[in-house]
N, CA, C and O of each residue as an XYZ file, in Angstrom:
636
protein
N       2.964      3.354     19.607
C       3.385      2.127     18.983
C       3.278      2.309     17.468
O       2.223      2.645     16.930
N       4.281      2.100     16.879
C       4.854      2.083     15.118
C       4.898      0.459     14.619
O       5.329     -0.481     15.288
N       4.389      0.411     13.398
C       4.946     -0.285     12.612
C       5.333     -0.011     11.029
O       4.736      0.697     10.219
N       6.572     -0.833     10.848
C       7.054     -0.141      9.104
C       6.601     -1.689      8.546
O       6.319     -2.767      9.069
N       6.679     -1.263      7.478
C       6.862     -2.350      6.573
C       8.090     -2.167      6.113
O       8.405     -1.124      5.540
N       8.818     -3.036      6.285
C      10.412     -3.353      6.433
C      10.521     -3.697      4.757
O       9.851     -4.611      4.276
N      11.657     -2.666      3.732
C      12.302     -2.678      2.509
C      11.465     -2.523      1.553
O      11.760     -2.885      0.414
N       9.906     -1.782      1.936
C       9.079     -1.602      1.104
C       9.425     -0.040      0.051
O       9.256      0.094     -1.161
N       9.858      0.793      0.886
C      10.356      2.447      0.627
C      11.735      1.494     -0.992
O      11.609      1.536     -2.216
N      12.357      1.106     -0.501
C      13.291      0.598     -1.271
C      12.915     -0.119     -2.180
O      13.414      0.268     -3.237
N      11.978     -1.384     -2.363
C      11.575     -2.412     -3.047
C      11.013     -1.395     -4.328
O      11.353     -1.447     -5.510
N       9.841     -0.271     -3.544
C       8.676      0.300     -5.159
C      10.218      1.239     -5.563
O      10.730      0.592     -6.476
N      10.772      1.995     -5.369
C      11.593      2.878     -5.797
C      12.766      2.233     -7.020
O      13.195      2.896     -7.964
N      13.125      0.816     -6.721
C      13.861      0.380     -7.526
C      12.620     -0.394     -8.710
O      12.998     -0.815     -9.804
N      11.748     -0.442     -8.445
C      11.122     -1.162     -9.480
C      10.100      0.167    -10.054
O       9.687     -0.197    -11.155
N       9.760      1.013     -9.854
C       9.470      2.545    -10.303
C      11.059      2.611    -11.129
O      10.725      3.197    -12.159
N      11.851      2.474    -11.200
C      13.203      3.410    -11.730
C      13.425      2.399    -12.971
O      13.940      2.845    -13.997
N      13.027      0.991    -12.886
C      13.080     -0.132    -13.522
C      12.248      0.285    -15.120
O      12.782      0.447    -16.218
N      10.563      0.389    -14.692
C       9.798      0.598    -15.281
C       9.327      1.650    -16.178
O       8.605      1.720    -17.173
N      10.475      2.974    -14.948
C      10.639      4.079    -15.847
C      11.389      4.203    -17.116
O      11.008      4.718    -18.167
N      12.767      3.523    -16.780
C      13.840      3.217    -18.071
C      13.098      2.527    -19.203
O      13.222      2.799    -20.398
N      12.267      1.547    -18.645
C      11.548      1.015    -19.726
C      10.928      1.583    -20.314
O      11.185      1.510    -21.515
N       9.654      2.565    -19.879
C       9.220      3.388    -20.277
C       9.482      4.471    -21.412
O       8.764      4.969    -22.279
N      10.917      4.636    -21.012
C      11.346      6.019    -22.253
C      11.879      4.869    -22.805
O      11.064      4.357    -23.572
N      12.811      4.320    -22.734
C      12.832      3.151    -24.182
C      12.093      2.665    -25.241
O      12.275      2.301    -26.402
N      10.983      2.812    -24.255
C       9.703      2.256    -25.543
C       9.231      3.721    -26.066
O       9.182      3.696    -27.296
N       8.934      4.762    -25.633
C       8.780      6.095    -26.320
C       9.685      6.366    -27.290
O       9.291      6.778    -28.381
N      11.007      6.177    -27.032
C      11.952      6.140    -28.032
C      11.797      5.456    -29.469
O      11.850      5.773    -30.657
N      11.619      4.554    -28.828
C      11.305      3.129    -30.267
C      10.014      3.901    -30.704
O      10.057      4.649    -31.681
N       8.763      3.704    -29.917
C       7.776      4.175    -30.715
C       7.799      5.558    -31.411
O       7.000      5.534    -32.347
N       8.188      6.305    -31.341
C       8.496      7.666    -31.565
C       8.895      7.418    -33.054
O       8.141      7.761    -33.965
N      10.248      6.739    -33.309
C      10.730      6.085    -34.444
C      10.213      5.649    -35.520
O      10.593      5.897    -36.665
N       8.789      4.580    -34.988
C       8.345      3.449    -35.481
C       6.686      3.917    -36.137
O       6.054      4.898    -35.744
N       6.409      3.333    -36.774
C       5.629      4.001    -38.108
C       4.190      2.653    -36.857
O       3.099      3.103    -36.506
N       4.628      1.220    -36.490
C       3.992      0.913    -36.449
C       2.725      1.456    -35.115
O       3.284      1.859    -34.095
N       1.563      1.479    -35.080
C       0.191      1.542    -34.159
C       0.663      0.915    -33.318
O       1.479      1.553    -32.653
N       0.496     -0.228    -32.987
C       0.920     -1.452    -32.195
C       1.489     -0.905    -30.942
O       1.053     -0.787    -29.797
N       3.026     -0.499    -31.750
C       4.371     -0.470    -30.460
C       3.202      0.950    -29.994
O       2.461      0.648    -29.058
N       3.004      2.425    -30.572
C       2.701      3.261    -30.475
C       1.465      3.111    -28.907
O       1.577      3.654    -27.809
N       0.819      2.555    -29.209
C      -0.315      2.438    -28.324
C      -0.024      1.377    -26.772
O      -0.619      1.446    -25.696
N       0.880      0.628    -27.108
C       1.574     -0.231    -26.322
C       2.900      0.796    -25.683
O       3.433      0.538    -24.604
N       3.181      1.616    -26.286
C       4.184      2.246    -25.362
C       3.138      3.638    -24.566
O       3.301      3.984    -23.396
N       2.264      4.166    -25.366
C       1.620      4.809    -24.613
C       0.628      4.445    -23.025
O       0.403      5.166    -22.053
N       0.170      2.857    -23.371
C      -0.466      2.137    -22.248
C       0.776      1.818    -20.949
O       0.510      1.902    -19.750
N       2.196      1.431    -21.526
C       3.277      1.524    -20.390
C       3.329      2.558    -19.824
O       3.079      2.553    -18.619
N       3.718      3.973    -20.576
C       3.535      4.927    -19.446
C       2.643      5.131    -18.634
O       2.780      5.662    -17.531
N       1.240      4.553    -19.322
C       0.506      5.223    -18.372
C       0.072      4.196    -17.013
O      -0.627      4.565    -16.069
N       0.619      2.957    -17.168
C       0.564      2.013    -16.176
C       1.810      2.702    -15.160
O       1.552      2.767    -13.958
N       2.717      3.046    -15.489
C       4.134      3.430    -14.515
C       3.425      4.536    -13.949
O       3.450      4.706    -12.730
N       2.656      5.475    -14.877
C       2.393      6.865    -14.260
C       1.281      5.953    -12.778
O       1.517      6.067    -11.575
N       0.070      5.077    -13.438
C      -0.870      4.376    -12.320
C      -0.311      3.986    -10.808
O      -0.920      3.990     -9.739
N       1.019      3.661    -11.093
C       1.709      2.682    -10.022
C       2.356      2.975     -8.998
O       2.487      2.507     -7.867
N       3.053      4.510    -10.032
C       3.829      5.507     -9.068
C       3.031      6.452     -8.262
O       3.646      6.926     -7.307
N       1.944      6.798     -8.399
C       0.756      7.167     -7.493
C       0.297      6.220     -6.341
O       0.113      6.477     -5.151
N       0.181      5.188     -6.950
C      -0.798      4.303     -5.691
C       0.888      3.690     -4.954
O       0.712      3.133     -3.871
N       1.515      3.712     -5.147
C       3.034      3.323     -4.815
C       3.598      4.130     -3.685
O       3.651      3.741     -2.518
N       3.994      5.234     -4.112
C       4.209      6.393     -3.658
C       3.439      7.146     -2.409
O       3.938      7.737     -1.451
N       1.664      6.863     -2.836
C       1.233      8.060     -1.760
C       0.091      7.466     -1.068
O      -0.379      8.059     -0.097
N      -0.439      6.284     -1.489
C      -1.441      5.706     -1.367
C      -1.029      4.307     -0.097
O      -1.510      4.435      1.029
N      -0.382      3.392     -0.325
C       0.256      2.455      0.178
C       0.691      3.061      1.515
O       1.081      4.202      1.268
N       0.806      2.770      2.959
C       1.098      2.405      3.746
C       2.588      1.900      4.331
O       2.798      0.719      4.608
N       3.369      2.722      4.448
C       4.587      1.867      4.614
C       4.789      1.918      5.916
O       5.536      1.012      6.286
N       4.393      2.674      6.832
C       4.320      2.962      8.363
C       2.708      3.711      9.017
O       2.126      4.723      8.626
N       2.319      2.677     10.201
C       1.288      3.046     10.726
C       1.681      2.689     12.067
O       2.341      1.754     12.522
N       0.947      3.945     12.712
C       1.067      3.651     14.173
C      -0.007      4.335     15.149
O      -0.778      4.904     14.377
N      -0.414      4.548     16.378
C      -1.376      5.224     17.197
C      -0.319      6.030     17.820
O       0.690      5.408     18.152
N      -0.363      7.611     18.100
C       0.022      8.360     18.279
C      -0.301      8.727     19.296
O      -1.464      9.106     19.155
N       0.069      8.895     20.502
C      -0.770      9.216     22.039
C      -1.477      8.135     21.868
O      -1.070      7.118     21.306
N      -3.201      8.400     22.620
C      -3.950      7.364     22.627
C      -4.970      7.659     21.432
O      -5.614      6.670     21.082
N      -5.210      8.753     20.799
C      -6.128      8.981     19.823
C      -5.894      9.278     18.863
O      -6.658     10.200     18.581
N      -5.121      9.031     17.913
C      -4.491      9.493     16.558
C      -3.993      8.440     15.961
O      -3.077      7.814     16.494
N      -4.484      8.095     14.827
C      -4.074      6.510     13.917
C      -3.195      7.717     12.888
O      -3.862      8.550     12.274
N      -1.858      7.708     12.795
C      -0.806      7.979     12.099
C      -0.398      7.320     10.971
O      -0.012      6.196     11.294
N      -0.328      7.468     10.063
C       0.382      6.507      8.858
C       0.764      7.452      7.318
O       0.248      8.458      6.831
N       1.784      6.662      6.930
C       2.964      7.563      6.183
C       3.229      6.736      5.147
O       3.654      5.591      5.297
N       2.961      7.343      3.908
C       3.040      6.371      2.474
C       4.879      6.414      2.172
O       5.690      6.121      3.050
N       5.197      6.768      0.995
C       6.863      6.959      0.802
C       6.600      8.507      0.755
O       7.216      9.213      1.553
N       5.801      9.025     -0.053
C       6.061     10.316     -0.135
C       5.151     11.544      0.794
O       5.227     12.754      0.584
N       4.414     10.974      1.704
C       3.284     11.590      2.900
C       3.169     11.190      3.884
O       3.682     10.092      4.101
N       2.407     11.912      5.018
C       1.981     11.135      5.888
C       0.529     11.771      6.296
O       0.174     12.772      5.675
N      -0.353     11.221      7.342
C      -1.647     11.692      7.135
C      -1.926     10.877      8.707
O      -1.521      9.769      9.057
N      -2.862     11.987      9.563
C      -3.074     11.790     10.962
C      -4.588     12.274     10.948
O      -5.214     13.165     10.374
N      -4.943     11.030     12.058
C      -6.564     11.177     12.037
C      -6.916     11.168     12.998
O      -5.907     11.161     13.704
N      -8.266     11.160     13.957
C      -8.214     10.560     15.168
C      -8.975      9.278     15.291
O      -9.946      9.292     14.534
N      -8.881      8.306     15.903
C      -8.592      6.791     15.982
C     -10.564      7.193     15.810
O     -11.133      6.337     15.133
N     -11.199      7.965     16.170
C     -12.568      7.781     16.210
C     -13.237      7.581     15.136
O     -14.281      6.937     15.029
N     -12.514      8.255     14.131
C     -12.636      8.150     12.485
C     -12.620      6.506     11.831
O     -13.108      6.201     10.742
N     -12.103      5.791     12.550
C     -11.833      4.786     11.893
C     -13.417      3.886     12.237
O     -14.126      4.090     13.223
N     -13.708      2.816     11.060
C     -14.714      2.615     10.772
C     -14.782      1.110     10.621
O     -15.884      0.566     10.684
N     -13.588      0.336     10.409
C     -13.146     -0.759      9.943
C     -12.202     -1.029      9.488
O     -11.315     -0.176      9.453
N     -11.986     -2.294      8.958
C     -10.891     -3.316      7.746
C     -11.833     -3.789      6.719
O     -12.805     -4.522      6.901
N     -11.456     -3.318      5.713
C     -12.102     -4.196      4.707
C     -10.894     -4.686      3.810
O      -9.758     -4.614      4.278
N     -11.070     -5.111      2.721
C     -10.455     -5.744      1.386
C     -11.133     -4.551      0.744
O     -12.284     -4.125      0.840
N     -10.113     -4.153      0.085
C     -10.448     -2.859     -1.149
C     -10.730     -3.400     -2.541
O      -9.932     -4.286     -2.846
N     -11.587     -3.138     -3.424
C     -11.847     -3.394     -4.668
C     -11.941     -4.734     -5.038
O     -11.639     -5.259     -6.109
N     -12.603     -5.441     -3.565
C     -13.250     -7.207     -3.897
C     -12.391     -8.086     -4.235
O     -11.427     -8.045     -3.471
N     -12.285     -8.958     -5.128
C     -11.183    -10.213     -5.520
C     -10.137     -9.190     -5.838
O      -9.411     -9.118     -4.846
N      -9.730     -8.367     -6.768
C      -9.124     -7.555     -7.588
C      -8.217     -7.109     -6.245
O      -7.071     -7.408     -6.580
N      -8.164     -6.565     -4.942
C      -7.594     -6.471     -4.024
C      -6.971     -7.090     -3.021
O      -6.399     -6.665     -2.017
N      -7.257     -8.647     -3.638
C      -6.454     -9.598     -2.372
C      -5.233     -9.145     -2.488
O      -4.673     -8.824     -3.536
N      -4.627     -9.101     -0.948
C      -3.297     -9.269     -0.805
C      -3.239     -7.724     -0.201
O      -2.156     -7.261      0.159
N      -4.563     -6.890     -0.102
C      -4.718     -6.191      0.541
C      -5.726     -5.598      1.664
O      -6.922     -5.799      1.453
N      -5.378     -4.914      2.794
C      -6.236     -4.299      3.758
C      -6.906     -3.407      3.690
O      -7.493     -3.904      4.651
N      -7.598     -2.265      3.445
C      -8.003     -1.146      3.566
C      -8.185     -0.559      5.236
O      -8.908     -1.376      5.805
N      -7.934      0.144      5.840
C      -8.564      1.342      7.459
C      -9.738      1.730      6.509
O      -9.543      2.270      5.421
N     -10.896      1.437      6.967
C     -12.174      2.598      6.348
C     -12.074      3.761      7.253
O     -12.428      3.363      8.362
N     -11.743      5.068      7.301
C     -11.781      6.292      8.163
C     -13.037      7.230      7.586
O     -13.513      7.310      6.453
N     -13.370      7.894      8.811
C     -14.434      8.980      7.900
C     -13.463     10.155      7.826
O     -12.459      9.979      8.516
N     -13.509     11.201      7.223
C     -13.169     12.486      6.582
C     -11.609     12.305      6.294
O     -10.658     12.979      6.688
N     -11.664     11.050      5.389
C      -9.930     11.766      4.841
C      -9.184      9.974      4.253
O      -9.633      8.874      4.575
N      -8.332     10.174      3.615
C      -8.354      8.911      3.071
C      -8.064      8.104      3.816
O      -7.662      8.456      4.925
N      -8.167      6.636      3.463
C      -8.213      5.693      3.882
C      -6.808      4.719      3.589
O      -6.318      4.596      2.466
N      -6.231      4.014      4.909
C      -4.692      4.287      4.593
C      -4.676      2.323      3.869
O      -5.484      1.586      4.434
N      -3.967      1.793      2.948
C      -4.064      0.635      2.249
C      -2.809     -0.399      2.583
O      -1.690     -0.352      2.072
N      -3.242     -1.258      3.481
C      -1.634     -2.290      3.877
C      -1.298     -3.365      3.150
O      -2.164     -4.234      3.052
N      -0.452     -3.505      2.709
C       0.028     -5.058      2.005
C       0.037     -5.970      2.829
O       0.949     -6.042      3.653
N      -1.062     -6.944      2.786
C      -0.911     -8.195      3.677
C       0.044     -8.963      3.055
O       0.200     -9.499      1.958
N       0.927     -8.793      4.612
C       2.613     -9.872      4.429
C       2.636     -9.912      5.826
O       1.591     -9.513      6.340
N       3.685    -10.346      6.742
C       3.455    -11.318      7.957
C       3.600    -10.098      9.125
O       4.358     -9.250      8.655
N       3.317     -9.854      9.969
C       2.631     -9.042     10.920
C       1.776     -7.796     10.598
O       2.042     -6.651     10.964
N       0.608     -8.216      9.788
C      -0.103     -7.531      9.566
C      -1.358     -7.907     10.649
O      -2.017     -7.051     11.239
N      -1.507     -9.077     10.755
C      -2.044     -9.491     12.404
C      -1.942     -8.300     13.452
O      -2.939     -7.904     14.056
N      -0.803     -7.808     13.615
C      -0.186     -7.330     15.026
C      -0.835     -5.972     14.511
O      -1.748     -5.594     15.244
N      -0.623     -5.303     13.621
C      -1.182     -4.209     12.971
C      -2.539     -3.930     13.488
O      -2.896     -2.960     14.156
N      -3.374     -5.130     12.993
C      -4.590     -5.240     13.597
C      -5.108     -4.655     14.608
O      -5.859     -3.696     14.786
N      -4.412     -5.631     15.428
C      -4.688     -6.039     16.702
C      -4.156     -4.552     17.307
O      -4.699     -4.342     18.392
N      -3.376     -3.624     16.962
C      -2.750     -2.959     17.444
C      -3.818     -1.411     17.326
O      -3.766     -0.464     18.110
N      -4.543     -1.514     16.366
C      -5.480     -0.682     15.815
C      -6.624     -0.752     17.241
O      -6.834      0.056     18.146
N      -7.155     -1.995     16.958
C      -8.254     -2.738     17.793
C      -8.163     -2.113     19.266
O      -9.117     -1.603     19.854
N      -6.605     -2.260     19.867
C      -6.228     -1.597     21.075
C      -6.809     -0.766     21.228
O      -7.600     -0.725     22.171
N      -6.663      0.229     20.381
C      -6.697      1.687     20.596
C      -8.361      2.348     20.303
O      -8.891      3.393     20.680
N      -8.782      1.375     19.587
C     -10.562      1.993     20.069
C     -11.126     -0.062     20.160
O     -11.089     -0.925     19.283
N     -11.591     -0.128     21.662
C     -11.883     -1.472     21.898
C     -13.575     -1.645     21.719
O     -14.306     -2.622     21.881
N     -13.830     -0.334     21.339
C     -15.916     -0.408     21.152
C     -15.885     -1.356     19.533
O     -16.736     -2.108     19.058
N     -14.436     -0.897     18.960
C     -14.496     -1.241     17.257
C     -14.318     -2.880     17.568
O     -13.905     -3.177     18.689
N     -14.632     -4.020     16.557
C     -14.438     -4.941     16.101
C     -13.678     -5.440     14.900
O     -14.081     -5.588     13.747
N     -12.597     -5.646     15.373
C     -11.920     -5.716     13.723
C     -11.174     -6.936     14.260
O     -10.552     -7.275     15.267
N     -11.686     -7.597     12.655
C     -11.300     -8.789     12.462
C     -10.210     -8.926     11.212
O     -10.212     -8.374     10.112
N      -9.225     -9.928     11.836
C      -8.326    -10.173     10.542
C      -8.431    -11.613      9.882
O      -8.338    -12.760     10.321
N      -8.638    -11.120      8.787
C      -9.423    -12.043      7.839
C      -8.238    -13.726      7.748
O      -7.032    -13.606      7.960
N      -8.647    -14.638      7.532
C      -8.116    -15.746      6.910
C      -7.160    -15.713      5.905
O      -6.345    -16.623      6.054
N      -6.973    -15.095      5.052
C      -6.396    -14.483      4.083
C      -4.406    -13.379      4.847
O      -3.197    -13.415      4.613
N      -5.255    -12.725      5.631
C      -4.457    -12.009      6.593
C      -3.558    -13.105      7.349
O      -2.374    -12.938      7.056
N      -3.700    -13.853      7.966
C      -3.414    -14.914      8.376
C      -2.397    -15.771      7.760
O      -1.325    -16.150      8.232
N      -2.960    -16.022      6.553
C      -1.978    -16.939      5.780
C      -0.589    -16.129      5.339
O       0.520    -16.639      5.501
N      -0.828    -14.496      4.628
C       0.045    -13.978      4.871
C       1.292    -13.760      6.176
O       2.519    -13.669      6.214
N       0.243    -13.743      7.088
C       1.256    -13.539      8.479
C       2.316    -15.460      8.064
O       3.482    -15.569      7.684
N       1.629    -16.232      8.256
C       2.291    -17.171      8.559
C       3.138    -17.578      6.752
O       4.347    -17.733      6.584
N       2.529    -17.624      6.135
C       3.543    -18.056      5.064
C       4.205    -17.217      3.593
O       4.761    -17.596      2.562
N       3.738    -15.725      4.241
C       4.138    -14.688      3.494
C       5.624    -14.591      3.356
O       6.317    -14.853      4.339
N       6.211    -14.213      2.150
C       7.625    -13.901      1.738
C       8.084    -13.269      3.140
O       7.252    -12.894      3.966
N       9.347    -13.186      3.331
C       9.747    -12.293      4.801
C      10.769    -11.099      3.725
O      11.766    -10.591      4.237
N      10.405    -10.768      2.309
C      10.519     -9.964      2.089
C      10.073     -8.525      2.299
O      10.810     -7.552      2.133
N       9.072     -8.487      2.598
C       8.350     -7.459      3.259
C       7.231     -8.059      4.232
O       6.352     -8.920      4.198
N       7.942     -6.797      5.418
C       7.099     -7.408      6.459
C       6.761     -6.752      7.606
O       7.466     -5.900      8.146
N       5.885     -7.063      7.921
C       5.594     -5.347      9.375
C       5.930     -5.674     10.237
O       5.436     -6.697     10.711
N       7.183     -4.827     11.060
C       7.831     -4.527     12.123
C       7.621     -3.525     12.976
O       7.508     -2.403     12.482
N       7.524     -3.671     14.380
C       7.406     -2.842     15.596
C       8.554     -2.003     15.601
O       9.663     -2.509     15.779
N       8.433     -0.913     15.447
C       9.648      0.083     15.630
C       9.782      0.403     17.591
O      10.653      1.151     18.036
């Protein structure tokens, strides 16, 4: 059993390509420009695009699924990374307030895969939970509200 997050591969790629143009635009100007200001302000843009396109790209979650019965599978835009379901440790919220709107898998030996709570992230859950039933995982209130009144711009689908 698979799930994608439906127009997510598409959504970061056009707004990565967005941010990039911006990016050398402002190198351009600053390059030009005598003033500190733009200089340090175009250097902090790149390095936010460079931040984004990492955690965007390889970090994020765009497909997770259980593979046979023991293997939690999941595939960023540019990877994918297979564990066995025994590894897994929990759900948390990653990096406290600063992370709402996201899930963390805690796994032992290898990273830990990060979901955008938007509306069947419930099923995600629950779908995890299946597959080792000794674990307890709970989906938070927060999770919830996403499922039910999250954009249906992105959204996790059963392949």
């Amino acid at each position: 059993m698979t799930y994608r997050l439906a127009g997510y591969r598409f959504l970061i790629l056009v707004l990565l390509s967005g941010f990039a143009v911006l990016a050398v635009a402002l190198l351009v100007v600053a390059l030009d420009s005598a003033d500190r200001g733009l200089q340090v302000f175009s250097l902090a843009w790149v390095a936010g695009v460079v931040w984004t396109a990492y955690w965007g790209l390889t970090r994020y979650a765009c497909e997770i699924g259980i593979s046979g019965s023991s293997n939690l599978r999941w595939c960023s835009v540019t990877r994918c990374h297979e564990l066995p379901t025994s590894a897994i440790r929990g759900v948390s919220t990653p990096w406290r307030l600063v992370g709402a709107g996201l899930r963390r898998i805690d796994v032992d030996g290898g990273s830990s895969p990060i979901l955008i709570a938007s509306p069947g992230l419930v099923e995600v859950i629950a779908m995890i939970e299946r597959s080792r039933p000794d674990l307890v995982l709970r989906a938070s209130s927060y999770d919830r509200l996403a499922a039910r009144f999250g954009r249906r711009t992105l959204q996790w689908r059963r392949l």
